[in-house]
C-alpha positions as CSV (number, residue, x, y, z in Angstrom):
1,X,19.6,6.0,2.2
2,X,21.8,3.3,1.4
3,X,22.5,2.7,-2.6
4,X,21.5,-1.5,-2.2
5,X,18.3,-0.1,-1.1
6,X,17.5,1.9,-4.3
7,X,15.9,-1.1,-5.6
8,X,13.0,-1.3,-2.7
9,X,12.4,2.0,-3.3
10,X,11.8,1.8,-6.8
11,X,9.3,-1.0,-5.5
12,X,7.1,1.0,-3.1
13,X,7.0,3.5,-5.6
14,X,5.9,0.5,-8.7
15,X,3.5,0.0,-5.7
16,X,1.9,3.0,-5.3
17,X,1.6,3.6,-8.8
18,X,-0.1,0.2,-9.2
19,X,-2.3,0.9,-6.4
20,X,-3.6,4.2,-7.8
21,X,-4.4,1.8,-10.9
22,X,-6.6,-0.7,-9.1
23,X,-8.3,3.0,-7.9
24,X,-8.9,4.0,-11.7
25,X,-10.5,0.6,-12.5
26,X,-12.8,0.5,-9.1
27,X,-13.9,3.8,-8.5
28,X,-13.9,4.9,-12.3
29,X,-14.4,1.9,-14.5
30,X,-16.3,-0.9,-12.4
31,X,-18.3,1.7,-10.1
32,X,-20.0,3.6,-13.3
33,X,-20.8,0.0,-15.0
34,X,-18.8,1.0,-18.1
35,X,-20.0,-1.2,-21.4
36,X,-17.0,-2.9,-22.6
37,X,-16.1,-5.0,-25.9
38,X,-14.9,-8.4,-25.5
39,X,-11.4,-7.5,-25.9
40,X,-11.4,-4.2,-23.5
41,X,-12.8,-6.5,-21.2
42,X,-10.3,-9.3,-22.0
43,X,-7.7,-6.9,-21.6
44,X,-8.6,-5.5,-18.2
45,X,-8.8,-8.5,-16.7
46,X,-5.0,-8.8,-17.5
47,X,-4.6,-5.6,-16.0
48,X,-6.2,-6.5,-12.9
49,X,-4.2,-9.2,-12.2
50,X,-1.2,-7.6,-12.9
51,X,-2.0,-5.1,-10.4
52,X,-3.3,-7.0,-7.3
53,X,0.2,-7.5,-6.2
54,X,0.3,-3.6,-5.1
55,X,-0.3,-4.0,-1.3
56,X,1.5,-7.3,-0.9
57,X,4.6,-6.2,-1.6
58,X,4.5,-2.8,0.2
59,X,3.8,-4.8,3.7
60,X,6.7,-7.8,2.4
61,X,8.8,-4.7,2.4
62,X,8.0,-3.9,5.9
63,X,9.2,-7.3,7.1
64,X,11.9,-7.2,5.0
65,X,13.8,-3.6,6.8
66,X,11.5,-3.7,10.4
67,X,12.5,-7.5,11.3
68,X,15.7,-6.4,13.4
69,X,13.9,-3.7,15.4
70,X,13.9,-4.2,19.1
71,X,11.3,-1.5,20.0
72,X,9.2,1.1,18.6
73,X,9.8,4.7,17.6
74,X,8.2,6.9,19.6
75,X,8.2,9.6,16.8
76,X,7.6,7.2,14.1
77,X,4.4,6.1,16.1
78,X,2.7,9.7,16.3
79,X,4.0,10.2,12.3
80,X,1.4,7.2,10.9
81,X,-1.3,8.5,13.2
82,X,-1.0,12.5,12.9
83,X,-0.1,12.1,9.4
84,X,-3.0,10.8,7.8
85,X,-5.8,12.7,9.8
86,X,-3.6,16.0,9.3
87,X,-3.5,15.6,5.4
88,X,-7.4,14.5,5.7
89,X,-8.2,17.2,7.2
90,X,-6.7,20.1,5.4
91,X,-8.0,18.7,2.1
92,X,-11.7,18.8,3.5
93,X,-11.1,22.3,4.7
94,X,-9.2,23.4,1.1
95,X,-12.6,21.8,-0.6
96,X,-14.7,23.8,2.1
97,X,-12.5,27.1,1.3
98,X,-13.5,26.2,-2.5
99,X,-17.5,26.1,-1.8
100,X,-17.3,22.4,-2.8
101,X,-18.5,21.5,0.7
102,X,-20.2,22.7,3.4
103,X,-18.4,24.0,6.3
104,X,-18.6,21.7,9.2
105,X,-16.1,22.1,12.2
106,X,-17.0,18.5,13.7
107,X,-16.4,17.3,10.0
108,X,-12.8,18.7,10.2
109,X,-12.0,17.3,14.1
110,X,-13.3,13.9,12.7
111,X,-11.1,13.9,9.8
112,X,-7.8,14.5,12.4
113,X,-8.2,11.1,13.6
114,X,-8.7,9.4,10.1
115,X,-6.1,6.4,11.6
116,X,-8.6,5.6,14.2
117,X,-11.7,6.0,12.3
118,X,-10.7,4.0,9.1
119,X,-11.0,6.6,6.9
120,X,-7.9,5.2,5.0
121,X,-8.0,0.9,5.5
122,X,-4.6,0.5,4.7
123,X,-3.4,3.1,7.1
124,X,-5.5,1.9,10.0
125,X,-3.9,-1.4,9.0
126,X,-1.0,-0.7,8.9
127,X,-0.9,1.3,12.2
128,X,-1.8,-2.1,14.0
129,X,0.4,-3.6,12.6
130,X,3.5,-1.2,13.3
131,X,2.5,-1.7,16.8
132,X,3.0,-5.5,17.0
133,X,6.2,-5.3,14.9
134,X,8.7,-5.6,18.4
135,X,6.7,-8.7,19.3
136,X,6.4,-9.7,15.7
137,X,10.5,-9.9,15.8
138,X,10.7,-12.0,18.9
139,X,8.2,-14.3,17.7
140,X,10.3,-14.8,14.3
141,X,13.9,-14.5,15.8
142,X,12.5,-17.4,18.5
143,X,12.1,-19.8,15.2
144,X,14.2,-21.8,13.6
145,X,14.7,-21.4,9.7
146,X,12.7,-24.9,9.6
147,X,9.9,-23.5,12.2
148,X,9.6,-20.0,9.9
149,X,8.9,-22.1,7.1
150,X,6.4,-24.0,8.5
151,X,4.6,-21.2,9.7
152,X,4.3,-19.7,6.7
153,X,3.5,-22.8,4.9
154,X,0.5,-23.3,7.3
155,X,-0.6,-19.9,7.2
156,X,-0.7,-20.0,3.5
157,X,-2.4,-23.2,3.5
158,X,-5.2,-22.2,5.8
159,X,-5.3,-18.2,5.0
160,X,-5.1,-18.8,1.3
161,X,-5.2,-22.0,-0.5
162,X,-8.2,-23.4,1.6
163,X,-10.4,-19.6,1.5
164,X,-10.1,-19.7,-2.3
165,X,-11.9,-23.2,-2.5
166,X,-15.2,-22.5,-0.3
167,X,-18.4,-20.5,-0.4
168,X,-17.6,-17.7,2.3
169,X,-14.7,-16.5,4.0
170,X,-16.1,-15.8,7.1
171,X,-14.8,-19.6,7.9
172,X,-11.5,-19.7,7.2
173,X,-10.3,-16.4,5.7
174,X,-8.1,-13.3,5.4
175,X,-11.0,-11.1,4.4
176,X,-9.4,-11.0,0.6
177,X,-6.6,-9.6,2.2
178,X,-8.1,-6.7,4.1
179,X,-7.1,-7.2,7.6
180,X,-4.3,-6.9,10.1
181,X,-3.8,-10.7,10.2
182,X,-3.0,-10.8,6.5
183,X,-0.5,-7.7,7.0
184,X,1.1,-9.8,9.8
185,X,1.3,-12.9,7.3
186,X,3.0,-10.9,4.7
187,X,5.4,-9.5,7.3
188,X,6.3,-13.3,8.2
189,X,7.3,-13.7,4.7
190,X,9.7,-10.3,4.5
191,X,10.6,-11.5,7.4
192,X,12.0,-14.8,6.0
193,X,12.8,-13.3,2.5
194,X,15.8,-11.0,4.7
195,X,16.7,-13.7,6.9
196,X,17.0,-16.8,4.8
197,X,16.7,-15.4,1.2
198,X,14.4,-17.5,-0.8
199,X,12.0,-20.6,0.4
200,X,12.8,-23.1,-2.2
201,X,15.8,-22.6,-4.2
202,X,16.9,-19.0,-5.2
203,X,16.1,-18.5,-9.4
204,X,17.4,-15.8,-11.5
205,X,15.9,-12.4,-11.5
206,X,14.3,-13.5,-15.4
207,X,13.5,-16.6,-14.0
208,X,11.8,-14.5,-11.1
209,X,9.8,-12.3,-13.7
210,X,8.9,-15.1,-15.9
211,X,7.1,-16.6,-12.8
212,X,5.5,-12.8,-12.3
213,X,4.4,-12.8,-16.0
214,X,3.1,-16.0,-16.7
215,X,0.9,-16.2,-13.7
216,X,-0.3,-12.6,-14.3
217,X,-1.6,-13.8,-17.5
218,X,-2.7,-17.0,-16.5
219,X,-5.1,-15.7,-14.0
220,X,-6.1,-12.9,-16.3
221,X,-7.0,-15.4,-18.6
222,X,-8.5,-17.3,-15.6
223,X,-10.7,-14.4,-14.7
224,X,-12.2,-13.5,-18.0
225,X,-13.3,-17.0,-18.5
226,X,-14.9,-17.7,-15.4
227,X,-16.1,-13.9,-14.6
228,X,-18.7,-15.7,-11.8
229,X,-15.0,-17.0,-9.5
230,X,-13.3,-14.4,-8.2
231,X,-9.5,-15.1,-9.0
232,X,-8.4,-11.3,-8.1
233,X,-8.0,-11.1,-4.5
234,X,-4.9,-10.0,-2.1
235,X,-4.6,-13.4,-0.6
236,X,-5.5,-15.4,-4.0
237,X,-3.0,-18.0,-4.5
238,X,-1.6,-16.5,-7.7
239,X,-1.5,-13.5,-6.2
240,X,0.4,-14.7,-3.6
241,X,3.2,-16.1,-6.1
242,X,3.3,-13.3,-8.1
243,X,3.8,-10.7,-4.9
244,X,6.6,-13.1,-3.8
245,X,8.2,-13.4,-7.4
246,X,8.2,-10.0,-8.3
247,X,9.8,-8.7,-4.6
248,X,12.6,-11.5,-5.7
249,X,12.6,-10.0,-9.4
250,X,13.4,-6.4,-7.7
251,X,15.8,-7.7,-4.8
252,X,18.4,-8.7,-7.9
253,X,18.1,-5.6,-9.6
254,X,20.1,-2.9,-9.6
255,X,19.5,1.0,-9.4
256,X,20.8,4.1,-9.4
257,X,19.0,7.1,-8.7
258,X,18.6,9.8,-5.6
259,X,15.7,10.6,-7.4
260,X,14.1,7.7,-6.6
261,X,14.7,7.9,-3.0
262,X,13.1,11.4,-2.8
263,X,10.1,10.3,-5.0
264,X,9.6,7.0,-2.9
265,X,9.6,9.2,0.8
266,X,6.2,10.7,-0.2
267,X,4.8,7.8,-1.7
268,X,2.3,6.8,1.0
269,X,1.2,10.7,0.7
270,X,-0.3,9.4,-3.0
271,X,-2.2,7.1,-0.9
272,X,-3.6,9.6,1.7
273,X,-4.3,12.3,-1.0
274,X,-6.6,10.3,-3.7
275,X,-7.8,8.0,-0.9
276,X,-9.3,11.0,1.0
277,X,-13.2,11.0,1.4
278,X,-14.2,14.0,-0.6
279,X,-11.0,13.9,-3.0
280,X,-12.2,10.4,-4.0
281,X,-15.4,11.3,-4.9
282,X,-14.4,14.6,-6.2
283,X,-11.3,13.1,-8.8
284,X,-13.5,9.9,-10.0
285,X,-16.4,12.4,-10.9
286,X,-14.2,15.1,-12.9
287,X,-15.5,15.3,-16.2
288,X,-11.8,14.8,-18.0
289,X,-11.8,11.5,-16.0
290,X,-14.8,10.2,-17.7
291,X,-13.4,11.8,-21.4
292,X,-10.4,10.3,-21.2
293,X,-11.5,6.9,-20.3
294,X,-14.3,6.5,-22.5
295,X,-12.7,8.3,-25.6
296,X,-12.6,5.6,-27.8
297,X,-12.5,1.6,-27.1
298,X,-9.0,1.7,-28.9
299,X,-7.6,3.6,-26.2
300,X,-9.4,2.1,-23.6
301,X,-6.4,0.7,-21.8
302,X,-4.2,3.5,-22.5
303,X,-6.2,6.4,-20.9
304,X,-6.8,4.0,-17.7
305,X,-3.1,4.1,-17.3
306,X,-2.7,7.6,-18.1
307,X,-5.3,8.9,-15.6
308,X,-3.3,7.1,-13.3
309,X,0.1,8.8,-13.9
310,X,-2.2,12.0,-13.7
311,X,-3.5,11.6,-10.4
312,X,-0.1,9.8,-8.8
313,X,2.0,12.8,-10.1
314,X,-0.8,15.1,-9.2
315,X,-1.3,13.4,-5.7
316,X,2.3,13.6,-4.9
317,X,2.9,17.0,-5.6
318,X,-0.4,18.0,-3.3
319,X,1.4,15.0,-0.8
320,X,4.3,16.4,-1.1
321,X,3.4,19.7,-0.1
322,X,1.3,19.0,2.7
323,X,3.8,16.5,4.2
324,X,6.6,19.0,4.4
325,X,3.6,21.4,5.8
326,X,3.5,19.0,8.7
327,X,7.6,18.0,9.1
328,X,7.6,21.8,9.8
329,X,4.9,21.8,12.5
330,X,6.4,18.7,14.0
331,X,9.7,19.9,14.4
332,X,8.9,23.1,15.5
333,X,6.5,21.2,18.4
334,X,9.7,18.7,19.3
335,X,11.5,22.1,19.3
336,X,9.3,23.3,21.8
337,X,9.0,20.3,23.8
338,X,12.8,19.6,24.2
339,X,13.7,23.2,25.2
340,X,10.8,22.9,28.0
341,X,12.1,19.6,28.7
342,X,15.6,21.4,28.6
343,X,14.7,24.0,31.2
344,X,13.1,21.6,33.4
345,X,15.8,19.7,33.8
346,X,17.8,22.7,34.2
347,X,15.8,24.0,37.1
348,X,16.0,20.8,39.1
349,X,19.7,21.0,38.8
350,X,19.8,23.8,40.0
351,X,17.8,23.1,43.4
């Protein structure tokens, strides 16, 4: 990986991490209807919307480095959907091993196509929208800068200014940002971002942060207020901003670390570990979760952000693990499949 790119990676890894927050806070915090002071509350709603930039700027990424590819990658194609259900599926049958779930063969099969089933929405996601990336490019390469822009500008107008001043978004609406034609949005604006550089005019990377910062807090603020209007959303306005401002704030950085490459390449395997059916229920239920978090309201804050580093360093070590589980199996099957392919070709040569 190139050194200019260190930056990006340091991103999806920010990402993940951030993502793995907004985990703590729904499926700890906000599903056990935890009684908070004013000021824990006050202060979480900071958090929040701090955080709801996680998935925006892993898909602006995608724009950003997929906008020049002509076609798909075979290989690449069959990694997002065996992937996921293989890592799915050896975790149920680890917990099964365990006695922490019943054994159910059917269960397992199921859990193999976990792309396909939506076991993991931003995969699923994701997947789709790896598909329409070649025809994605010709659409965006057929534009002019101007014609880019106005797309965008449109899109954001319709998919998230308008949603965020009426009743339901079955109207007019991104679903809140889960959905393939919000992924496809954000790709636009990647897209644009490694094309043309900025929309407006091009700011500092302070500048950049300030923008990140000050919004973060104003709709923290926001949401604490008015607790009955939703502010925290993927496609909010502010949210929107703030995704865009931060990618900027990271493009102008600078960073030096093969570390960070290696960390960032089993990211997503974070992702498919905690996200995983029964090792969701199975971390957000462990007693130490629950200790930790409700200790005392002092550290409130701290211990949300400390079970996170816990279950992203202990996610990517079990991620890790089971990934390089799979490259094996993978390359041993291409192995297999190019020497037959080999001989074949070999025997009709030879006719």
């Amino acid at each position: 990986m190139k050194e200019r790119q260190q930056n990006f990676e340091l991103l999806r890894i920010i990402a993940m991490f951030l993502i793995v927050v907004s985990h703590v806070i729904t499926h700890n915090v906000m599903a056990k209807h935890l009684e908070l002071s004013s000021v824990n509350t006050f202060l979480l709603s900071l958090l929040r919307s701090f955080i709801y930039i996680c998935v925006n700027v892993y898909i602006i990424i995608t724009g950003y480095f997929s906008i020049n590819a002509k076609q798909l990658k075979f290989r690449k194609v069959l990694n997002v959907i065996l992937l996921p259900g293989f890592i799915s599926a050896i975790l149920l049958i680890t917990l099964m091993a365990f006695g922490a779930i019943n054994f159910d063969i059917w269960r397992i099969i199921g859990k193999l196509f976990a792309t396909f089933r939506g076991e993991y929405w931003f995969i699923s996601n994701y997947f789709a929208l790896y598909l329409f990336i070649p025809l994605l490019n010709k659409i965006i390469h057929s534009f002019s800068r101007k014609e880019l822009q106005q797309w965008i500008f449109l899109t954001t107008l319709v998919g998230v200014i308008w949603p965020f001043f009426i009743e339901t978004e079955q109207i007019i609406a991104f679903n809140s940002g889960f959905s393939l034609i919000f992924f496809m949005y954000l790709y636009f604006v990647g897209a644009h971002i490694r094309l043309y550089g900025s929309f407006v005019k091009d700011l500092s990377k302070e500048q950049y942060l300030g923008i990140y910062v000050g919004l973060g807090l104003i709709t923290g603020i926001l949401q604490f207020l008015f607790p009955q209007i939703d502010f925290l959303n993927y496609n909010g306005p502010f949210e929107i901003i703030m995704s865009y401002a931060f990618f900027m704030f990271i493009s102008k950085i600078t960073v030096k670390s093969t570390k960070i490459n290696y960390i960032a390449m089993y990211t997503l395997s974070v992702y498919l570990v905690h996200e995983q059916g029964q090792m969701r229920e199975l971390i957000w239920n462990l007693p130490i979760v629950d200790t930790l978090i409700q200790l005392s309201p002092i550290t409130f804050i701290p211990a949300v952000l400390l079970v996170a580093v816990l279950v992203f360093c202990g996610s990517w070590i079990i991620g890790w693990t089971l990934t390089k589980i799979f490259e094996n199996l993978e390359k041993l099957i291409y192995k297999f499949v190019d020497r037959n392919v080999l001989v074949e070709k070999l025997k009709t040569s030879s006719k």
